[in-house]
C-alpha positions in Angstrom: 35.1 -55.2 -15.2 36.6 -54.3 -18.4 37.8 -51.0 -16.8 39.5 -52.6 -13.9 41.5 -54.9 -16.6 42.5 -51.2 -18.6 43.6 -49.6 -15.4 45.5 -53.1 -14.0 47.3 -53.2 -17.7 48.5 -50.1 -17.1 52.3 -49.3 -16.0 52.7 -48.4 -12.4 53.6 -44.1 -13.2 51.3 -44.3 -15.8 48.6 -42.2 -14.1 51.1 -40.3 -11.7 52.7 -38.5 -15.1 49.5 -36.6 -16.2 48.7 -35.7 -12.7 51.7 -33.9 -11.4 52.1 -32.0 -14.5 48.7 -30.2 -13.9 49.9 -29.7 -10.6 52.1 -26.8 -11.1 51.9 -23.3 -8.9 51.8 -19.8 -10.7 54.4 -18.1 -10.1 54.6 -15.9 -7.3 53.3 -12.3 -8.1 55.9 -9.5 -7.1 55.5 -7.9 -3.6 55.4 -3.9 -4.7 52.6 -5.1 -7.5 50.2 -6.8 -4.8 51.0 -3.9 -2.4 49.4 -1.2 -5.2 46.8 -3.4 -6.1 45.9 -4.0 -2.5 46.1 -0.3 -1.8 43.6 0.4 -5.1 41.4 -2.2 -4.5 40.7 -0.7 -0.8 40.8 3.1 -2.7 38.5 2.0 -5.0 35.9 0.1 -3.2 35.9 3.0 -0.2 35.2 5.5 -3.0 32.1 3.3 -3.9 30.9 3.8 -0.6 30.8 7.2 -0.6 29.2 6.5 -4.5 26.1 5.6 -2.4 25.8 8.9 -0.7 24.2 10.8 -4.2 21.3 7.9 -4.4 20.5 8.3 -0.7 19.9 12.0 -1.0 17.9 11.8 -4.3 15.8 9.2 -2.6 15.1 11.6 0.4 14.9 15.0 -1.8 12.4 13.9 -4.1 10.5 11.3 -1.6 10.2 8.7 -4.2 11.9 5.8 -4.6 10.1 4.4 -7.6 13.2 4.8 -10.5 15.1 2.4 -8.0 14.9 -1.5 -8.3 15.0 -3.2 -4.9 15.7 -6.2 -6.3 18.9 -4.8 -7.8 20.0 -3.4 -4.6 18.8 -6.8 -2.6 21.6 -8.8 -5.1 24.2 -6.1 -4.5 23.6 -6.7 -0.6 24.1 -10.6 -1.6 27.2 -9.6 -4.0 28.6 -8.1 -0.8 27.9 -9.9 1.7 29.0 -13.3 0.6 32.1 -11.8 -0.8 33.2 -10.5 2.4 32.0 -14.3 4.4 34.1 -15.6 1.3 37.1 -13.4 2.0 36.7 -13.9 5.8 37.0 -17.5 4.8 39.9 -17.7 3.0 41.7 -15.4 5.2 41.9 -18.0 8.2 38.4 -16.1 9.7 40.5 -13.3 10.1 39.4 -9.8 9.0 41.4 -7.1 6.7 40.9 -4.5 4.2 38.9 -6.1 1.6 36.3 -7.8 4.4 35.9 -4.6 6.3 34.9 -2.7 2.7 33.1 -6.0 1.6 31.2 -5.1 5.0 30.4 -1.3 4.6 29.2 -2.0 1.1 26.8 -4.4 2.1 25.8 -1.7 4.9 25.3 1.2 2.1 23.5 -1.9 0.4 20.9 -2.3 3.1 20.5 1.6 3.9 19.8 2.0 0.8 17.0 -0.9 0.1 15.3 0.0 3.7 15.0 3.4 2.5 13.4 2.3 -0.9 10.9 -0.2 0.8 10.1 2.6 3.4 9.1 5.1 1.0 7.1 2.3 -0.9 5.0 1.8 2.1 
């Protein structure tokens, strides 16, 4: 009760002043800065596909996949894959850019770990 007779004593905008100060957007970010970043995120991250493509061939040249760690590769497929269900998400479960390469990460992911656990076996 105590707390009921704090919050009754207090004036009426008392807790409406605090609260709409923290409510404040950030400004909006200018358009040609989020069109290059869009464009280098999706350069970037389809250049780290094709980053995969050297670890897949050293795992088939030398037949051993022992210097890999599956369980590295296992969190990079869950890195991936929730970041492109995130994306997916927040876009209105619509796709774009950054799912679709979200996507074929988390496919480069997998190849890779199936090949590991296949030439463990």
């Amino acid at each position: 009760m105590p707390m009921m007779r704090f919050i009754d004593s207090l004036p009426a905008n008392a807790m409406n002043t605090t609260t709409t100060a923290s409510v404040t957007a950030p400004p909006p970010a200018p358009t040609t800065y989020l069109s290059v970043l869009t464009w280098l995120f999706t350069l970037f991250n389809s250049v780290r596909v094709l980053a995969y493509l050297p670890t897949l061939w050293a795992i088939v040249a030398s037949g051993d996949s022992s210097q890999h760690s599956l369980l590295t590769w296992i969190t990079w497929i869950g890195a991936n894959a929730t970041m492109a269900a995130w994306l997916y998400e927040h876009n209105g479960r619509h796709l774009n850019r950054a799912i679709a390469v979200n996507l074929c990460n988390t496919v480069m992911c997998l190849t890779i770990s199936a090949l590991i656990v296949a030439y463990r076996a």
